[in-house]
C-alpha positions as CSV (number, residue, x, y, z in Angstrom):
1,X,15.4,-16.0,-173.7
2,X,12.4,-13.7,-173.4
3,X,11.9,-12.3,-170.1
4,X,8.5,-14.0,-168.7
5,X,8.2,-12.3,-165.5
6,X,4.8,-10.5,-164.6
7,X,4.9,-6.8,-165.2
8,X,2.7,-3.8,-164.5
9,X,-0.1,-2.5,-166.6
10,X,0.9,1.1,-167.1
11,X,-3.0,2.2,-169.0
12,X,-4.8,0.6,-165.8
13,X,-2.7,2.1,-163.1
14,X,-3.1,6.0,-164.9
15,X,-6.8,4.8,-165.5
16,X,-7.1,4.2,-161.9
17,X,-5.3,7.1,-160.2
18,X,-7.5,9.6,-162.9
19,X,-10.7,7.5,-161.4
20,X,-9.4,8.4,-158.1
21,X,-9.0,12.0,-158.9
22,X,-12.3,12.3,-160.7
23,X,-14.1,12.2,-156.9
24,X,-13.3,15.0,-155.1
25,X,-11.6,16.8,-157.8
26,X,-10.4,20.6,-157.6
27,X,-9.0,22.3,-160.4
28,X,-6.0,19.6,-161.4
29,X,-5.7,18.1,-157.9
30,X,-8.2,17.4,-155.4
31,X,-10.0,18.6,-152.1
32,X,-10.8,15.0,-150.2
33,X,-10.5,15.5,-146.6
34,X,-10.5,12.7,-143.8
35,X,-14.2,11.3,-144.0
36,X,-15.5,13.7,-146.5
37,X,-17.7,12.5,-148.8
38,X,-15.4,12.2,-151.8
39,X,-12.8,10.3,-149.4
40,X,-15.8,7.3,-148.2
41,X,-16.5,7.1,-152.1
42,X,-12.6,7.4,-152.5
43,X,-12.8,4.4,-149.6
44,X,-16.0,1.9,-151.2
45,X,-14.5,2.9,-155.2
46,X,-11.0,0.7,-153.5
47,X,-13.1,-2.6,-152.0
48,X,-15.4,-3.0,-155.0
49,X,-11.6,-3.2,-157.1
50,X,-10.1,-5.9,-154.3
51,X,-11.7,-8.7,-155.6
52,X,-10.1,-8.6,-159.2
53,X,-6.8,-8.7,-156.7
54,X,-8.0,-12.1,-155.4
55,X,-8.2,-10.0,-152.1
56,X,-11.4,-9.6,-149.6
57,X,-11.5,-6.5,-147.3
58,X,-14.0,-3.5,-145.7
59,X,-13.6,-0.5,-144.3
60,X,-13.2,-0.9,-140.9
61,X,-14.0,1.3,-137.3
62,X,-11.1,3.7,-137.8
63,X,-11.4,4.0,-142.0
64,X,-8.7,1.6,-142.6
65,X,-8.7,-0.8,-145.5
66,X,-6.7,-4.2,-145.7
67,X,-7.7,-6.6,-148.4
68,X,-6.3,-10.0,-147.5
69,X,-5.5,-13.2,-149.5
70,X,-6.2,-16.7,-148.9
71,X,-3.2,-17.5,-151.0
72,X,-0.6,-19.6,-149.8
73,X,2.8,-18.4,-149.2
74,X,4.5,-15.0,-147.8
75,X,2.5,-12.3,-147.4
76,X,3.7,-8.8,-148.2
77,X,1.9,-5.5,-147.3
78,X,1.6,-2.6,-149.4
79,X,0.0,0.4,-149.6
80,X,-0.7,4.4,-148.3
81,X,-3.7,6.5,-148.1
82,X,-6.6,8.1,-150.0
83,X,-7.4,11.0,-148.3
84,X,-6.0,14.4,-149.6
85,X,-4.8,17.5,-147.8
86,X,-7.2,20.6,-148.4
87,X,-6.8,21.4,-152.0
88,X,-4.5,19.5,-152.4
89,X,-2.5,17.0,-154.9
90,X,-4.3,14.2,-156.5
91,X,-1.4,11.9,-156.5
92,X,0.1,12.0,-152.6
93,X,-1.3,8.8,-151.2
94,X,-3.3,6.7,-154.3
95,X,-0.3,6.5,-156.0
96,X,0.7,4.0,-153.4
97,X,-2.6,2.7,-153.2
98,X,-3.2,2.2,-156.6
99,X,0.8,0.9,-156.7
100,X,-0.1,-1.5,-154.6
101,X,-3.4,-3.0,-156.1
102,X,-1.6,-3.4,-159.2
103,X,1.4,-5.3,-157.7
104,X,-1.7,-7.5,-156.1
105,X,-3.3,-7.9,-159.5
106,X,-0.1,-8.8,-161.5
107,X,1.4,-11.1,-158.5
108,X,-1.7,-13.0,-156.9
109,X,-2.9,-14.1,-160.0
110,X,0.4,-15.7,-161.1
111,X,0.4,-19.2,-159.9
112,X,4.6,-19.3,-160.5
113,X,4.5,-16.3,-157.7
114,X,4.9,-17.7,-154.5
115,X,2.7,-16.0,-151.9
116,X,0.5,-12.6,-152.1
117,X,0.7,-8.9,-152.4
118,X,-2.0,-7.5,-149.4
119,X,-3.4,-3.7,-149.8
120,X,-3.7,-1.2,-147.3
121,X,-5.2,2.2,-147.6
122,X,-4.0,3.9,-144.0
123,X,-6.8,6.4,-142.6
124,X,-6.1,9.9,-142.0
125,X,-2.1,10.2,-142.8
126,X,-2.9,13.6,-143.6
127,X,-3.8,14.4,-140.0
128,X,-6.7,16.2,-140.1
129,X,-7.6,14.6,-137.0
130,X,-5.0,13.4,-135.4
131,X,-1.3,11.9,-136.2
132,X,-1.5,8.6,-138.7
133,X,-4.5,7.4,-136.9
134,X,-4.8,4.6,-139.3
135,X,-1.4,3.2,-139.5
136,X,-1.1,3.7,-135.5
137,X,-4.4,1.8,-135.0
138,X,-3.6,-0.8,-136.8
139,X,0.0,-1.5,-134.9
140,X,-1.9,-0.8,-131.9
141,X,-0.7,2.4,-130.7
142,X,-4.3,4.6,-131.1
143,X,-6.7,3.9,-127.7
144,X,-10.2,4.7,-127.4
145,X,-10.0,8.2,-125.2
146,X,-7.2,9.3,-128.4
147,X,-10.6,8.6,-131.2
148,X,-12.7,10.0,-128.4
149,X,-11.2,13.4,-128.1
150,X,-9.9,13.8,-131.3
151,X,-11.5,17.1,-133.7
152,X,-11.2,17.7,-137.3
153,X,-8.8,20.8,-137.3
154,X,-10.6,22.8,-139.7
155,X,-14.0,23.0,-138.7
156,X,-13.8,20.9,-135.1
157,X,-16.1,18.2,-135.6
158,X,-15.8,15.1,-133.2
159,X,-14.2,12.4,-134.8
160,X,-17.1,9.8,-133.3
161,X,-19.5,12.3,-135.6
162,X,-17.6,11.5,-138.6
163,X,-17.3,8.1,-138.4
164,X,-21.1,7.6,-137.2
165,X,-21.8,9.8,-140.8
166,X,-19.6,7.4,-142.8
167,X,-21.4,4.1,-140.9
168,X,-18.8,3.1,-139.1
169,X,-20.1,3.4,-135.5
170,X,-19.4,0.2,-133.8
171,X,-17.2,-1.8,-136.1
172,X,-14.2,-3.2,-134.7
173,X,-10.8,-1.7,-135.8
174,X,-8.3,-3.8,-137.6
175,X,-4.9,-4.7,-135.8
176,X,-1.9,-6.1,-137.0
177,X,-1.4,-10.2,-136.6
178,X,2.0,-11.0,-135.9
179,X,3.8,-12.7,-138.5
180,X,1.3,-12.6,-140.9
181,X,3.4,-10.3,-143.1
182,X,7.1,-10.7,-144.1
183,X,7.4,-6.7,-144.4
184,X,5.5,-3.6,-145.7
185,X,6.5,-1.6,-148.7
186,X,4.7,2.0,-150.0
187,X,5.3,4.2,-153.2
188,X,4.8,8.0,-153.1
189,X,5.9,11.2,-155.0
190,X,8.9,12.4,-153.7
191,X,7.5,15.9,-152.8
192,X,11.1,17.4,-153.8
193,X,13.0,17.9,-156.8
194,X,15.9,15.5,-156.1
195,X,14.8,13.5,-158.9
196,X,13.6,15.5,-161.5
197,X,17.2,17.7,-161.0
198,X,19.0,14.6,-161.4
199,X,16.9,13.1,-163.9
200,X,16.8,10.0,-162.5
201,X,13.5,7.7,-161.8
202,X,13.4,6.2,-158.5
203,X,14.2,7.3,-155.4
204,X,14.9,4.0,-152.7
205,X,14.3,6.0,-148.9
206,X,16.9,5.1,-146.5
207,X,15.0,6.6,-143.9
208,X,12.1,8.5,-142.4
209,X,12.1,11.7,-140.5
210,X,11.4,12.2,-137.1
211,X,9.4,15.1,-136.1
212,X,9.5,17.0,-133.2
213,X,7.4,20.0,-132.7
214,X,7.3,22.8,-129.9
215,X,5.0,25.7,-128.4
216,X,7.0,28.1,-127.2
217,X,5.6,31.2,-125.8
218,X,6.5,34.6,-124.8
219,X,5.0,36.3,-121.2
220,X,5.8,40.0,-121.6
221,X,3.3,42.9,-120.4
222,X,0.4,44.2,-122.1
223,X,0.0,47.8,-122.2
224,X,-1.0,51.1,-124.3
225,X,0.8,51.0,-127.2
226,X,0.9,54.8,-127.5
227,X,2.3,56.2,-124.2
228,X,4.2,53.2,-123.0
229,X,8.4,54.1,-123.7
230,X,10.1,51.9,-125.9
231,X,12.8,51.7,-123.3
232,X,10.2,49.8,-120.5
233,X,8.4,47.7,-122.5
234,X,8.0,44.1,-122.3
235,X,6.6,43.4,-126.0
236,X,6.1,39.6,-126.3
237,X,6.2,39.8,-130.6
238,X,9.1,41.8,-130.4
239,X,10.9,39.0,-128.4
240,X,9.1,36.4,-130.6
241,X,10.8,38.1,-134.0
242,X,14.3,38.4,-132.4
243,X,14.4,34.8,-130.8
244,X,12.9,33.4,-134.4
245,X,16.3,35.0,-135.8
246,X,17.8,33.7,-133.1
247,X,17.0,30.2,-133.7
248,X,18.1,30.7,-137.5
249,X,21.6,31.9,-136.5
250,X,22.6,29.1,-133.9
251,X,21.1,26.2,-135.1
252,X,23.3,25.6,-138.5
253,X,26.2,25.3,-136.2
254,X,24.6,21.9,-134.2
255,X,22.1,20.3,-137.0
256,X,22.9,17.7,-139.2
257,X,23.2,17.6,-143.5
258,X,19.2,17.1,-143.4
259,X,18.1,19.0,-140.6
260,X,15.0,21.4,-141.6
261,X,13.2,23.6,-138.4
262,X,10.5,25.5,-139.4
263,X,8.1,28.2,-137.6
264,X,5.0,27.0,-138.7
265,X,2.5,29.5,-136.8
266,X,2.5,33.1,-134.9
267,X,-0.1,34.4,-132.3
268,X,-0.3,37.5,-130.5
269,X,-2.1,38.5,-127.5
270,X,-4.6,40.5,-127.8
271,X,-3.2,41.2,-131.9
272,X,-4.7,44.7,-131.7
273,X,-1.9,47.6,-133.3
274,X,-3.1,49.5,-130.3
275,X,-2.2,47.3,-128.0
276,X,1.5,46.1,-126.9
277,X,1.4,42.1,-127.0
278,X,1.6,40.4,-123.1
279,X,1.8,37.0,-124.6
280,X,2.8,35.5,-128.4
281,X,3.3,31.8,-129.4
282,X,5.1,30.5,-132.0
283,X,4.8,26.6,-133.4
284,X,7.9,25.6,-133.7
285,X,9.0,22.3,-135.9
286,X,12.8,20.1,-136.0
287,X,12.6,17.2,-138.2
288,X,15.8,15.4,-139.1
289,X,16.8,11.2,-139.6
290,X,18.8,11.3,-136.1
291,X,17.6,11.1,-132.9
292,X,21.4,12.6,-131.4
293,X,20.8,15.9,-134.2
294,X,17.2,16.4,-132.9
295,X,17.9,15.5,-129.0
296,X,21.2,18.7,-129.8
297,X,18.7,21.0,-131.5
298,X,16.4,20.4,-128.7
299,X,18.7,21.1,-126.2
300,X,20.0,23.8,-127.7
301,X,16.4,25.4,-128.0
302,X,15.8,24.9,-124.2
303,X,19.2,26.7,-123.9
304,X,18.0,29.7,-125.6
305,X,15.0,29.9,-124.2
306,X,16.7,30.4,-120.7
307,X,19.3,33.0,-121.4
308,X,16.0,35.1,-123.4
309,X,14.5,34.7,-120.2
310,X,17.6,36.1,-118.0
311,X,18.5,38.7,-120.2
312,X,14.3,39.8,-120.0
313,X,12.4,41.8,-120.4
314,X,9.8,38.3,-121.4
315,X,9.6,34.8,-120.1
316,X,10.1,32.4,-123.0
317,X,9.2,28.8,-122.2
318,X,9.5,25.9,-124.5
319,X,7.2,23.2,-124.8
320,X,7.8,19.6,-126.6
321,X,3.9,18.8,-128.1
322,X,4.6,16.0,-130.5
323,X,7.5,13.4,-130.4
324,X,8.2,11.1,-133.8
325,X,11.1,8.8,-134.1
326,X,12.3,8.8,-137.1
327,X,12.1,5.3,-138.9
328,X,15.4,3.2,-140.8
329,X,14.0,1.4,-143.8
330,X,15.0,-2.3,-144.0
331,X,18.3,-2.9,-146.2
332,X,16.9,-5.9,-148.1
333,X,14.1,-3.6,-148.8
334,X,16.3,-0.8,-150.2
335,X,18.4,-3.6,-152.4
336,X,15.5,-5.4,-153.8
337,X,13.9,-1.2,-154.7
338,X,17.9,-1.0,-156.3
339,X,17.8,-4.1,-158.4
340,X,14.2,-3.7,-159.9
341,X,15.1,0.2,-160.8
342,X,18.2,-1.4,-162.7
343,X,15.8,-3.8,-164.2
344,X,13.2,-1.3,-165.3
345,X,14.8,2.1,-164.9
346,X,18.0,2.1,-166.5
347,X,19.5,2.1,-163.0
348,X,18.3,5.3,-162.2
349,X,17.5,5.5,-158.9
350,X,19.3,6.9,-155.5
351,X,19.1,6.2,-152.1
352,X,17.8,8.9,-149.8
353,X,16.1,10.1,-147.0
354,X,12.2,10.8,-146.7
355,X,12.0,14.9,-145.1
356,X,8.0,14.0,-144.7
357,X,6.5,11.6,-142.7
358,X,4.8,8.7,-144.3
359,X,3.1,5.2,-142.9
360,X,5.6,3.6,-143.6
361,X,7.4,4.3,-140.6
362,X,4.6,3.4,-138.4
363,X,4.8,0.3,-139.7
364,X,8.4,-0.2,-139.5
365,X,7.8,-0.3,-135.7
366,X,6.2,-3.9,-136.3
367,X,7.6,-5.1,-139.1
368,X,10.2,-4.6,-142.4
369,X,9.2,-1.6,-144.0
370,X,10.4,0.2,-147.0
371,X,9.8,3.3,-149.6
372,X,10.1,3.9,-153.6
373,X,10.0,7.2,-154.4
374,X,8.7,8.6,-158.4
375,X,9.5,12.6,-159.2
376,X,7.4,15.3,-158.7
377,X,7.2,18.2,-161.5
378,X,9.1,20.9,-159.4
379,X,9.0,19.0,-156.4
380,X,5.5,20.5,-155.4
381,X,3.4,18.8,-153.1
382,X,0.1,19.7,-150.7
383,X,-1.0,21.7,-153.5
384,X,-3.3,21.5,-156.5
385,X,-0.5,21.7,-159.4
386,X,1.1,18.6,-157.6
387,X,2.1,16.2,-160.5
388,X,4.3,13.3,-161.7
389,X,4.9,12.9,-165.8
390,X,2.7,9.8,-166.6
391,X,5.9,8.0,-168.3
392,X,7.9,8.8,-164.6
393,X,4.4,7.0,-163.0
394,X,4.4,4.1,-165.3
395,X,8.0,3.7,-164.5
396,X,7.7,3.7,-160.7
397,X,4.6,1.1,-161.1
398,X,6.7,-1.4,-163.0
399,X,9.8,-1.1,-160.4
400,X,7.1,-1.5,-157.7
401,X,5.6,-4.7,-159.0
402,X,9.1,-6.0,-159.0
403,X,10.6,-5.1,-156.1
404,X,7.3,-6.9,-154.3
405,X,8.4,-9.4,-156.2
406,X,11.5,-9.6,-155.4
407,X,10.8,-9.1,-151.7
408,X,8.3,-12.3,-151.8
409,X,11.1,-14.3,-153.2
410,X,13.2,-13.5,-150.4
């Protein structure tokens, strides 16, 4: 019997990432900040394709898209974002996108599928103005003062600026309406090389990451850096370097199998070779799938930071700046990712952990969520070479349409 379900169009959905990557492009990514002007044409190039979806949606106050359908029957969300980081990848965040409006084109059209694929593209995942403004908004977790105080971090400009410039002063901001959805589901690269070493197609995420992130700073004592003795000085970088080793001796001994920590930024004060440091800050990131692993790490951090500051000659104090609970995908999600990849991929697939932070796991505070994964060339990501084999993209769109599928048959 010949197999009759509806399947993805492979030439439309490379057609339509390469349409995506043609604004803002850079090199062989893209450059398509948060409310730039390639990311609003990035924005009105996805509602003029909704219709052909059978879906109706606008840009709304925050730069969220949802296109809905009057379709009866389940509704399942999908989707990600089309904003890039600075020259950047042209594939982290459409591909989900564009994933998604094909699943909505193949599925909503099909009168023997019952219910509708709905498409989301999340605002700002990228954070260059603040953490998953989109995705937070729209379960209800973003107020007013957060949009009011919130600055672009590369240049500073007032989020209320940008959004004024893109014409969306004064337009209300989508939220989520309980029950509308059964669950949400996004594709993205992997931004690894999990799959590409083990040649398989698909990856089905188990879970999201949590991230935690720290400033912890050093009070030492600024001085000449000529006549001061080595033997009294209180040199905050010096105490910075040695607890950064620190850090990278103790902590394999209380993380988990997937625990990463990462210093992502130095200062010193004043910075001048002339000058002996008073004060130095370090950002400091944990990110693991456990809340137990991070709440040892953290503790173990705070531990540290005290016997520095007893043994002298600085003050190191440790402070938590950003909290994110890590997010379990839903298991029918995961089996209905699994059964399409042995559809469609040979079986090819493995279940395993996201190490970035997606929308997904905003949404997963509301509702089902899940993740497919597709392999990145050398597992490079946030930068311009970023790329996925167009076969290895075709691939993940057809186990996409069919896991939604799957998931609306439910």
């Amino acid at each position: 019997m010949p197999d009759t379900k509806p399947r993805a169009n492979g030439e439309r959905v490379l057609a339509d990432l390469n349409a995506l990557r043609a604004l803002g492009i850079y090199k062989t990514g893209v450059h398509k900040p948060t409310f730039s002007g390639p990311h609003k044409q990035s924005l009105d190039w996805l509602v003029r394709k909704l219709p052909d979806a059978g879906l109706i949606g606008a840009i709304d106050g925050i730069g969220n898209i949802l296109g809905t359908s009057a379709k009866p029957g389940p509704r399942l969300l999908a989707g990600s974002h089309l904003e890039s980081q600075n020259y950047a990848g042209w594939l982290d965040g459409p591909l989900g996108v564009v994933y998604a409006l094909e699943a909505a084109r193949v599925l909503n059209a099909d009168p023997s599928v019952k219910g509708a694929v709905e498409v989301a593209a999340w605002c700002d995942e990228e954070g260059h103005f603040g953490s998953f403004l989109g995705s937070r908004s729209y379960v209800g977790q973003v107020t007013e003062a957060e949009i009011d105080a919130a600055r672009d971090r590369t240049n500073g400009r007032a989020m209320r600026d940008a959004l004024a410039d893109m014409g969306l002063a004064g337009r209300p901001r989508i939220a989520a309406e309980p029950g509308r959805h059964v669950g949400y589901l996004e594709a993205h690269i992997e931004q690894g090389d999990t799959l590409e070493s083990g040649k398989l197609a698909i990856g089905v995420v188990t879970s999201i990451v949590g991230i935690w992130q720290y400033r912890i700073t050093f009070a030492g004592e600024q001085n000449h850096a000529g006549t001061t003795r080595m033997a009294v000085r209180k040199d905050a970088g010096l105490a910075l370097a040695k607890f950064c080793v620190a850090i990278d001796e103790s902590f394999p001994a209380a993380c988990g199998p997937r625990s990463v920590w990462t210093t992502g930024r130095i200062t010193l004060d004043p910075g001048a070779p002339s000058i002996i440091p008073g004060g130095a800050e370090m950002l400091f990131q944990i990110r693991d799938d456990t809340p137990t692993v991070i709440a040892r790490l953290e503790e173990l951090l705070r531990t540290m930071a005290d016997e520095a500051s007893a043994k002298g000659p600085c003050i190191v104090n440790v402070e938590k700046i950003r909290t994110g609970a890590p997010a379990m995908m839903n298991a029918g999600f995961q089996d209905a990712i699994e059964a399409a990849s042995r559809a469609l991929a040979g079986g090819r697939s493995l279940r395993m952990p996201s190490g970035a932070g997606h929308d997904a796991q905003m949404l997963a505070t509301i509702m089902p969520a899940g993740m497919l994964f597709v392999p990145s060339i050398g597992g490079i990501s946030h930068h311009w070479t970023e790329n996925t084999a167009d076969a290895d993209i075709v691939t993940g769109a057809q186990v996409f349409v069919d896991a939604c599928l799957r998931i609306l048959a439910g």
